[in-house]
Backbone bond lengths (Angstrom), bond angles and torsions (degrees), N, CA, C in turn:
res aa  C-N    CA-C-N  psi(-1)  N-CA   C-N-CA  omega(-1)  CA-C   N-CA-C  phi
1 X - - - 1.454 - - 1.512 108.57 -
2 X 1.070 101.13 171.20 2.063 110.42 -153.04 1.294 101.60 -169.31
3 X 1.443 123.43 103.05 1.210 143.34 155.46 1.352 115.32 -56.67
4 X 1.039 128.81 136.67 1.660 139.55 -137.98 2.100 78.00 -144.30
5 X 1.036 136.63 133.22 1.842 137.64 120.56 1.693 117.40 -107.37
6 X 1.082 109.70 126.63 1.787 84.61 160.43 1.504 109.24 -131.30
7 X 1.277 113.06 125.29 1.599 124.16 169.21 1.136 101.62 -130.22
8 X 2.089 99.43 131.33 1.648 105.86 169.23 1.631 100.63 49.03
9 X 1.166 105.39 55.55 1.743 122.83 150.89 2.440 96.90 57.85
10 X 1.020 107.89 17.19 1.006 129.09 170.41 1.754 139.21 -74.72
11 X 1.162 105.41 83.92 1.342 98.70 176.64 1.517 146.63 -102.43
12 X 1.347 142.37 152.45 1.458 127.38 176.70 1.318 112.65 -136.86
13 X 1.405 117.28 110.58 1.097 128.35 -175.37 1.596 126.87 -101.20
14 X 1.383 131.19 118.16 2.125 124.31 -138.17 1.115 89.91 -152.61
15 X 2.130 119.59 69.37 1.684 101.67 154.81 1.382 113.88 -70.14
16 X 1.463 104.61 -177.77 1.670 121.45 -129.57 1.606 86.87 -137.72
17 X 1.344 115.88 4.11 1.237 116.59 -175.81 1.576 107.04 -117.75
18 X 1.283 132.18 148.72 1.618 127.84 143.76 1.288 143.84 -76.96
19 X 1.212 117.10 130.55 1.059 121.68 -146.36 1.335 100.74 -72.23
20 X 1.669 120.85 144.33 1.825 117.25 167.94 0.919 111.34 -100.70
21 X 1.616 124.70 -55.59 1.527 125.18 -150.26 1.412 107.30 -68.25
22 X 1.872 126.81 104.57 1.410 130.89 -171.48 1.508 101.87 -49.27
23 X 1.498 120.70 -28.12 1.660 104.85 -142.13 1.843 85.53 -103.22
24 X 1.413 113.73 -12.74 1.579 89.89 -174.36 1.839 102.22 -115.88
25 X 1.141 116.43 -3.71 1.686 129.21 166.62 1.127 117.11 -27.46
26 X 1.143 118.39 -29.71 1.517 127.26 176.49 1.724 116.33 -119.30
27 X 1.376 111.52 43.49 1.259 90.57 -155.48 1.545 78.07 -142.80
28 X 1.636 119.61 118.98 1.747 115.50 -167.63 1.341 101.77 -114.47
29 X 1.568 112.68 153.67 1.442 103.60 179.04 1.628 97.67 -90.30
30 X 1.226 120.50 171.67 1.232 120.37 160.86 1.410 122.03 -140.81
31 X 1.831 117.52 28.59 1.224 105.88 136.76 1.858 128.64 -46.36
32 X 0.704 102.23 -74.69 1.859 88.47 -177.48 1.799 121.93 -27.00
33 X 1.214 101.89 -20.17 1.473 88.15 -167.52 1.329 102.16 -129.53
34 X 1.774 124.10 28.55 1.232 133.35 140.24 1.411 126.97 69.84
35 X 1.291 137.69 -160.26 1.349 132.95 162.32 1.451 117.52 -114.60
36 X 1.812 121.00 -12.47 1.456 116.33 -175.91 1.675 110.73 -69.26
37 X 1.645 101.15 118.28 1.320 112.39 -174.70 1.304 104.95 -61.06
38 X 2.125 117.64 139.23 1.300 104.62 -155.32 1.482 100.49 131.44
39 X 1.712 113.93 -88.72 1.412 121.12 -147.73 1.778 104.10 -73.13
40 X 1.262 120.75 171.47 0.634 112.62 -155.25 1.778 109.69 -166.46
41 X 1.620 125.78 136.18 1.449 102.17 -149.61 1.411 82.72 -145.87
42 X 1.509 123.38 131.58 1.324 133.41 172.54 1.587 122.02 -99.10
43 X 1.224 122.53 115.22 1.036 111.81 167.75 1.788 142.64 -139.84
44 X 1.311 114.21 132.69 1.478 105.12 178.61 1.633 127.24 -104.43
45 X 1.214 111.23 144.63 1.014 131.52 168.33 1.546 144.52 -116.38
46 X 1.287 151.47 114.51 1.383 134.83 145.54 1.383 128.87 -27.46
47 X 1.086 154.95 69.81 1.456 133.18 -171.78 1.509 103.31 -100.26
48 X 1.527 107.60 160.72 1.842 126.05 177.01 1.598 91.53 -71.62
49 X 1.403 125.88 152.22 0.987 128.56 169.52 1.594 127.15 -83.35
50 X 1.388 134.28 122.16 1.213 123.62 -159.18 1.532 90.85 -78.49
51 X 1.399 119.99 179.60 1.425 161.55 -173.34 0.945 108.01 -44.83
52 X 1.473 152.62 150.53 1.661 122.51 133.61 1.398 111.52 111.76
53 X 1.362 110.90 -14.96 1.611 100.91 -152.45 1.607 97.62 -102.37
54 X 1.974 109.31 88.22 1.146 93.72 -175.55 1.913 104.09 -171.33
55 X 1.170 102.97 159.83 1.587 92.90 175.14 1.618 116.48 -125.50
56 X 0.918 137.70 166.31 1.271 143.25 -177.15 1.785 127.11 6.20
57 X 1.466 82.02 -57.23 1.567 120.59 -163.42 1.517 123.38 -89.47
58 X 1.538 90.06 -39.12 1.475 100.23 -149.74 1.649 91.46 -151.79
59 X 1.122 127.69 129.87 1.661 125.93 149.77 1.469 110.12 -148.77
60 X 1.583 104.09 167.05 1.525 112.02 156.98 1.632 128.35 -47.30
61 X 1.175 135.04 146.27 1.467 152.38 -141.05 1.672 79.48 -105.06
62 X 1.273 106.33 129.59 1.772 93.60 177.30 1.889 78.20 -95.05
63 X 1.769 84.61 149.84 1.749 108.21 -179.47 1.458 108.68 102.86
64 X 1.654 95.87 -41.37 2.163 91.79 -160.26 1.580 86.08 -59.46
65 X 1.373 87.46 172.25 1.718 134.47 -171.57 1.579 87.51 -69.72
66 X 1.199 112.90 130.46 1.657 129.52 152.14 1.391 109.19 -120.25
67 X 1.464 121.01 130.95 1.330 119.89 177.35 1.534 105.78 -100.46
68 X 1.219 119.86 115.00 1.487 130.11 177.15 1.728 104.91 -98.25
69 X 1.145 109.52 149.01 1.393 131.13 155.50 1.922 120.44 -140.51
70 X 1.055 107.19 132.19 1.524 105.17 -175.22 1.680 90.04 -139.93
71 X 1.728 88.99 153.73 1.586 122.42 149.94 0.966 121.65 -117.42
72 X 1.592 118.95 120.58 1.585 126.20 -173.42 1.706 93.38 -116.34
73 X 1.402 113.78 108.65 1.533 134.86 178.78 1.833 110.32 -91.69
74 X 1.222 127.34 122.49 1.267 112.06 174.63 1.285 112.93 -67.63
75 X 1.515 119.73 153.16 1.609 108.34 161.05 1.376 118.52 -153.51
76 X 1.207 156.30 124.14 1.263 165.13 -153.81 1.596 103.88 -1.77
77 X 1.554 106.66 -58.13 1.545 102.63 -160.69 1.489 95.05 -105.22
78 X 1.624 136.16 15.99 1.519 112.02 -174.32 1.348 100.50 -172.42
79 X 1.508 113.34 -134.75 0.884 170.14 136.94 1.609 132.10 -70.62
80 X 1.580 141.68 104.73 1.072 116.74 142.33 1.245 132.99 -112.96
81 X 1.498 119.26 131.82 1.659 115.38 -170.23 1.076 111.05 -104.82
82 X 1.601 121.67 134.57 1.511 135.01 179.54 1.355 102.47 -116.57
83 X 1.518 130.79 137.00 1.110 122.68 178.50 1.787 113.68 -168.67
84 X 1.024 130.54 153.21 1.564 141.82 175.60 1.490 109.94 -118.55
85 X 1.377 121.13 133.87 1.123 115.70 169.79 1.522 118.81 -140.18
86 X 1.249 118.34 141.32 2.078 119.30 -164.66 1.222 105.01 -114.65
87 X 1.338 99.53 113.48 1.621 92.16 178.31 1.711 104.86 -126.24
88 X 1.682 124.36 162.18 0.871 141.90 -157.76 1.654 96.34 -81.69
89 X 1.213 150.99 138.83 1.518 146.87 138.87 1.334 117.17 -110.78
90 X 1.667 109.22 154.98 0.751 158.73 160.96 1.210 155.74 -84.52
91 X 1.797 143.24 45.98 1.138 134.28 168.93 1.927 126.48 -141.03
92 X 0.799 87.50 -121.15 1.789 96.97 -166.65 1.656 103.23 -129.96
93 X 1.795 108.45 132.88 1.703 123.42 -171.90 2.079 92.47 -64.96
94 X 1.262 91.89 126.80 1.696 103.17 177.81 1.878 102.67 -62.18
95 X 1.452 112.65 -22.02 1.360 90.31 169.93 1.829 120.90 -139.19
96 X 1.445 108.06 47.06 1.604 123.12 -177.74 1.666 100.67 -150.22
97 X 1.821 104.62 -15.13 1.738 106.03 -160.49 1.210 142.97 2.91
98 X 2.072 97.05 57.48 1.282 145.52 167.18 1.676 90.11 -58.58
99 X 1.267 109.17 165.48 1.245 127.10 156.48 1.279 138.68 -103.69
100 X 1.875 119.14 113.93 1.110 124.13 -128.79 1.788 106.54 -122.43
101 X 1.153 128.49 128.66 1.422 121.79 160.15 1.072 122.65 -119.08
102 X 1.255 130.27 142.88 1.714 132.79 -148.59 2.145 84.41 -155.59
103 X 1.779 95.28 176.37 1.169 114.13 129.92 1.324 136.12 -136.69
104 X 1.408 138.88 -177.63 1.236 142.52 171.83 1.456 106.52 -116.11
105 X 1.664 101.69 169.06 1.512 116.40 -171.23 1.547 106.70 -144.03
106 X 0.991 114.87 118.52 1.632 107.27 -158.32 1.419 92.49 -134.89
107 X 1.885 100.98 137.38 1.762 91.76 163.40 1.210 95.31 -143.99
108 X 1.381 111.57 168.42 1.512 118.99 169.92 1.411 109.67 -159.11
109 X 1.371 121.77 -176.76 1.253 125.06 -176.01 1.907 109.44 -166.71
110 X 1.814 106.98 108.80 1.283 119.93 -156.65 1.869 87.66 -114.12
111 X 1.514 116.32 145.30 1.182 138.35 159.36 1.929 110.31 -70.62
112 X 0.970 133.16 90.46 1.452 110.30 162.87 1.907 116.70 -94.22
113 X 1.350 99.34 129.56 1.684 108.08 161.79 0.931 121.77 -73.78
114 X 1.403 98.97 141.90 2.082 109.34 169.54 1.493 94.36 -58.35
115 X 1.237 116.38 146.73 1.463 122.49 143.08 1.726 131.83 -59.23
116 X 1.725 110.52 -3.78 1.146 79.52 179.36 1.780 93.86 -151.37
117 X 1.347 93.96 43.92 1.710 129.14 167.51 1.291 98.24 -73.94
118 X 1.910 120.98 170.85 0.944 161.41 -165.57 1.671 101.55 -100.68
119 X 1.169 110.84 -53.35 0.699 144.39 -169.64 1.821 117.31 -41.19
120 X 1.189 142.22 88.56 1.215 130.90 -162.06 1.837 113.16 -132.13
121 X 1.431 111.67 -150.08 1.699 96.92 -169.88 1.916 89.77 -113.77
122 X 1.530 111.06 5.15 1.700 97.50 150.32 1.589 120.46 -84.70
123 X 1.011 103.10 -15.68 1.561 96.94 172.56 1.926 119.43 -145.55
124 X 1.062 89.25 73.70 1.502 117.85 -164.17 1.452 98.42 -80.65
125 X 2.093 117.26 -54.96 1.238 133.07 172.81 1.128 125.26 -127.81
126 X 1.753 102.83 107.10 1.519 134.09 -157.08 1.607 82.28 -91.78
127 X 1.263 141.81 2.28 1.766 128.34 179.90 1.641 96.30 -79.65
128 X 1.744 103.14 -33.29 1.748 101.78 -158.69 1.657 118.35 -87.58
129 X 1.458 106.49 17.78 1.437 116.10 -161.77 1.738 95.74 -69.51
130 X 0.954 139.88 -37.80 1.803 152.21 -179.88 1.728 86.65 -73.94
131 X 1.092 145.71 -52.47 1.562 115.83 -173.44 1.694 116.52 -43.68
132 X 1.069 130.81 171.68 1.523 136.34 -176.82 1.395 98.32 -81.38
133 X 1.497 88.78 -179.17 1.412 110.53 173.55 2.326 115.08 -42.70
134 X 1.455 73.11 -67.42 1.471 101.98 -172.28 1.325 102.14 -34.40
135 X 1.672 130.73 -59.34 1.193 151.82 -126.31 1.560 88.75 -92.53
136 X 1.586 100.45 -58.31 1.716 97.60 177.80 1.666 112.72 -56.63
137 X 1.287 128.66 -33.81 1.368 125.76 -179.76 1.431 97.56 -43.97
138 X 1.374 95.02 -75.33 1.962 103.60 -164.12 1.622 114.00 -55.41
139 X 1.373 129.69 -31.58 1.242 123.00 147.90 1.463 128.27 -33.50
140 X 1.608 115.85 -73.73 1.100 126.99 173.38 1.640 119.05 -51.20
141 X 1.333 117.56 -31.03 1.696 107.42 154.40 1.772 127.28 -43.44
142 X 1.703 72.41 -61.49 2.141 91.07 179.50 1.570 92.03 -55.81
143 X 0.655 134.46 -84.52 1.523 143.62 -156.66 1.891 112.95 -43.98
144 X 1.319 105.83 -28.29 1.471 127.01 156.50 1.452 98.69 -41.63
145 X 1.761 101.68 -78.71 1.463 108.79 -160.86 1.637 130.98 -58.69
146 X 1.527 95.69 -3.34 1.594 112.53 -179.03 1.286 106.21 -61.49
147 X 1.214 118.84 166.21 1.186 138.69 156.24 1.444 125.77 -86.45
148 X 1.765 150.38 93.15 1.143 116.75 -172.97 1.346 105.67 -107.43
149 X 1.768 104.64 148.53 1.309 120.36 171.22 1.713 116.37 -82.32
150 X 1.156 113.61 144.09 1.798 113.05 170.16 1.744 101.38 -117.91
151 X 1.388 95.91 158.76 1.275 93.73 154.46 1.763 134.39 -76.31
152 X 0.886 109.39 -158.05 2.036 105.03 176.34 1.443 85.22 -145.80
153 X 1.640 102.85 98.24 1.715 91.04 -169.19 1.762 141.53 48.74
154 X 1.254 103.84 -114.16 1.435 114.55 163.40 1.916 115.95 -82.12
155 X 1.112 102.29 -1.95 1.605 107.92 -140.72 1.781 94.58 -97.38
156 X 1.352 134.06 139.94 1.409 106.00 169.37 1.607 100.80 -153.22
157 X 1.457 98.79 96.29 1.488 121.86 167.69 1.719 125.51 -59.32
158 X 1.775 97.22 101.65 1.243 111.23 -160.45 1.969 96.34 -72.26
159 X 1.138 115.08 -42.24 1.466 123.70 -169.72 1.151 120.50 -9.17
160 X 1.487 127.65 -76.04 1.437 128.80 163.87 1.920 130.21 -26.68
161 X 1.831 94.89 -35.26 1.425 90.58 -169.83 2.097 108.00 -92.93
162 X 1.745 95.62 -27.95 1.151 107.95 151.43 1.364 135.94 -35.95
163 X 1.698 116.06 -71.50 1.251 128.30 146.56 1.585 120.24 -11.22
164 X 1.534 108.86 -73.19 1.473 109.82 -161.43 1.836 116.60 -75.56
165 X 1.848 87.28 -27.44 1.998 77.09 -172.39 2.342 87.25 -84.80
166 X 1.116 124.69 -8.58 1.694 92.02 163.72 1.268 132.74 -59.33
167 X 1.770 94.61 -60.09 1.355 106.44 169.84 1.514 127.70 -56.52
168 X 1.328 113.75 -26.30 1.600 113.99 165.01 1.425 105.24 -67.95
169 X 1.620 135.58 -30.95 1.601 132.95 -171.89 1.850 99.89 -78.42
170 X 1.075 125.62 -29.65 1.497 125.00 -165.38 1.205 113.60 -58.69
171 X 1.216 129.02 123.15 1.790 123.57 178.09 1.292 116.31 -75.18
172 X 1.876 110.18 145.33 1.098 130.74 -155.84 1.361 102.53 -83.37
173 X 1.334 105.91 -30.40 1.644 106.08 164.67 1.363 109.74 -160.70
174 X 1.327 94.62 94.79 1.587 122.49 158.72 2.062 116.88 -31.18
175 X 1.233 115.48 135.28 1.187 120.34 170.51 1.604 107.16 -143.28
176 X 1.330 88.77 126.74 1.678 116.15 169.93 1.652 108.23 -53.18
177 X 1.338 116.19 -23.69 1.601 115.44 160.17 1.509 118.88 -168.76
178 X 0.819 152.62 -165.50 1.236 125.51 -156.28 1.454 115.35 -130.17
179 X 1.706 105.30 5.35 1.596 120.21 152.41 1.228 101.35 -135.49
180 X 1.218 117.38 38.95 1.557 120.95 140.09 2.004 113.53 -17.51
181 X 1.217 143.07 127.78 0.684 151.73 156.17 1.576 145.09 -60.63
182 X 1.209 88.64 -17.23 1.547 116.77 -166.66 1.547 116.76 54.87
183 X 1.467 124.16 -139.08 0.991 128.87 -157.28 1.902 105.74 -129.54
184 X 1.028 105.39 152.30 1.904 124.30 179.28 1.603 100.57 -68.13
185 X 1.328 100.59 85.01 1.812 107.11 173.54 1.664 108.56 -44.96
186 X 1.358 133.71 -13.37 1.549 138.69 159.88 1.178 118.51 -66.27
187 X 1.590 101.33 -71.44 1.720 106.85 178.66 1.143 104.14 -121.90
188 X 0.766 153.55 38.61 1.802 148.61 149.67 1.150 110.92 58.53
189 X 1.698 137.11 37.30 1.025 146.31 145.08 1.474 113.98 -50.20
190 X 1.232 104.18 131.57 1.894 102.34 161.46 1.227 109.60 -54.76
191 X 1.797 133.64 118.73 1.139 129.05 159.01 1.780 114.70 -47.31
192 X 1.163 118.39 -40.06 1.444 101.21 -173.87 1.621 122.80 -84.69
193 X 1.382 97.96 3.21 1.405 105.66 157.25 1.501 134.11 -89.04
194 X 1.635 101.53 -12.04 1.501 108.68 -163.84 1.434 104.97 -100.95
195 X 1.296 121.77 -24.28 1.065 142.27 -175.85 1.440 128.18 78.36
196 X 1.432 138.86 179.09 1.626 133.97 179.83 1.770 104.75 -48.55
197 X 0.706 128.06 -66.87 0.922 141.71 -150.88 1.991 114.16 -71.39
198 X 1.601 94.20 11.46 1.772 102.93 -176.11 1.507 83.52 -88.66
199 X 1.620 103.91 154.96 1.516 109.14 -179.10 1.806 85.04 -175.68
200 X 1.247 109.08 146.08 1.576 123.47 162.30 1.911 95.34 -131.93
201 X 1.948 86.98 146.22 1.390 95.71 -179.50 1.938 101.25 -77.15
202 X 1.723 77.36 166.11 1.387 82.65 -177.95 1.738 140.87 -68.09
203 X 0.846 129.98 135.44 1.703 125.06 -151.90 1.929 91.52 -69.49
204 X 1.086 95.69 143.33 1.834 114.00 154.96 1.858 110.17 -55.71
205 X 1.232 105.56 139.21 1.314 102.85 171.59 1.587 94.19 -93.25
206 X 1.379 107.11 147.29 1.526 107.51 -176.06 2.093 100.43 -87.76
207 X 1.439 111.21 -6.23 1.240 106.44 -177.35 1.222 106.80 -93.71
208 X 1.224 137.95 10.12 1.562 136.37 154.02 1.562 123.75 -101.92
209 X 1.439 95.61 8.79 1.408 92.76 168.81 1.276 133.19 -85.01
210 X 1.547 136.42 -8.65 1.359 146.36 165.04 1.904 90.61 -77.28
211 X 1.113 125.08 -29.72 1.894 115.56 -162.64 1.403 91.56 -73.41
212 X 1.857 116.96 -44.86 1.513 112.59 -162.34 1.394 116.34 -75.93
213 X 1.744 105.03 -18.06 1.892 102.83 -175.43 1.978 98.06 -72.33
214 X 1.663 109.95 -47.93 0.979 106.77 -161.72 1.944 111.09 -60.69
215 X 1.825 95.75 -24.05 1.617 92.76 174.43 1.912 112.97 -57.35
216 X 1.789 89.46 -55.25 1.851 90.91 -167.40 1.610 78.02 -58.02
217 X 1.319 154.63 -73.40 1.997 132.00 -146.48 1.454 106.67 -38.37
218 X 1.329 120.99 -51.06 1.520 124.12 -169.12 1.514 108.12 -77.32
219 X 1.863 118.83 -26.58 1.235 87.92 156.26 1.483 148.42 -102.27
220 X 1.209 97.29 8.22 1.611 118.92 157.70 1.507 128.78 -55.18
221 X 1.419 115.33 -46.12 1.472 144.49 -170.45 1.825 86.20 -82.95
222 X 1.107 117.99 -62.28 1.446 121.09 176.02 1.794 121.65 -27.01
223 X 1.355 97.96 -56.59 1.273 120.90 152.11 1.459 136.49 -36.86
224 X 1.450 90.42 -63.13 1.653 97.36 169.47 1.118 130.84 -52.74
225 X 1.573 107.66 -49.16 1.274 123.45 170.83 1.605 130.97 -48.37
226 X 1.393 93.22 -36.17 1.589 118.60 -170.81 1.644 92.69 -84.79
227 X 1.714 107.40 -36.68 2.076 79.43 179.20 1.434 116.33 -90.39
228 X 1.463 110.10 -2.55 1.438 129.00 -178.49 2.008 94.79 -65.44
229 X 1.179 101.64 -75.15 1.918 88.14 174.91 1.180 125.84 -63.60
230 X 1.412 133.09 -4.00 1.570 127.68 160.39 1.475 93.97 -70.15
231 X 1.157 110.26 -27.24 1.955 81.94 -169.22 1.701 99.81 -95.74
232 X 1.214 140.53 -19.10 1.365 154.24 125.29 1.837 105.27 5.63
233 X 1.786 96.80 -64.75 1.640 88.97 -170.17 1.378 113.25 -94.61
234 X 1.382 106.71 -13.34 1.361 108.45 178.37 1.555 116.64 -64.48
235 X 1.693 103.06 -48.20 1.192 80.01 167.81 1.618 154.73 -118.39
């Protein structure tokens, strides 16, 4: 069952089920929420977590539960999707590499085009038509380097934009707490296990060890010498 509201061309759509199928979980229709620029269709989901979504240290659990919510707004040339998504993580403190569980909170917001719109990446921004020459050059570079999304017909596969704002939210270095201590540059004990009071004496430099034999030789010989003239005056 699926609760339907509509106000001011407005919709919110909240199955009650979780989603299985990994490859179409992210993948919304958008008949219901049409082409009149304006309307506008909310929706949440559970989805399994796809593959991948992860950095060094730390990533998403492929399978766990991600709670998605999106707004898909019509607008002249597309699609726009607004959305947050929470997902469960998984890894090791970047400086104790304890074992760590957290979550993340990720949002983003991607333009998708109709496929069979006017609409293209020369005229993406009808605000900048009054900038100069110049201004449009350097636009039209950036706007090169974009990425654009289409729809698949009715169909509009959030995955890609999903994908990039998690992995952009994931920390570069995760900590098990946030004065984490790290680890005993000696023995690689967890400092916050060993407590204040861990300490190793200080190591020998191995390059003062020819200075200290030749010290104890000279003070040995020193010696000798010194009992060599007691027996000198004695006798």
């Amino acid at each position: 069952m699926r609760s339907v509201s509509n106000y001011s061309n407005e919709y919110t759509v909240m199955p009650s089920t979780r989603t299985h199928a990994p490859r179409r979980a992210l993948v919304f229709d958008m008949r219901q929420l049409g082409r009149q620029a304006g309307s506008a269709l909310t929706q949440t989901r559970t989805i399994p977590a796809p593959d991948d979504l992860r950095l060094e240290l730390i990533g998403v659990p492929v399978g766990s539960d991600v709670a998605l919510e999106v707004r898909f707004e019509a607008v002249s040339e597309g699609v726009l999707a607004t959305g947050t998504a929470i997902a469960p993580l998984a890894g090791e403190c970047a400086r104790c590499l304890a074992p760590l569980s957290s979550s993340v909170t990720a949002g983003f917001q991607e333009l998708y085009l109709y496929p069979d719109g006017r609409h293209d990446k020369h005229d993406r921004h009808d605000k900048h038509e009054k900038h100069d020459k110049h201004d449009k050059y350097d636009e039209q570079e950036e706007q090169d380097a974009e990425e654009l999304y289409y729809l698949d017909g009715d169909l509009l596969d959030l995955e890609p934009a999903f994908r990039d704002a998690v992995v952009l939210a994931l920390p570069m270095s995760p900590l098990c707490r946030e004065d984490c201590p790290g680890l005993c540059a000696e023995c690689g004990v967890p400092l916050a296990d060993a407590g204040p009071g861990h300490r190793h004496e200080a190591a020998a430099d191995p390059r003062w060890a020819a200075l200290r034999q030749f010290g104890d030789t000279e003070g040995n010989n020193h010696q000798d010498r010194r009992a060599g003239a007691i027996d000198l005056q004695e006798g």
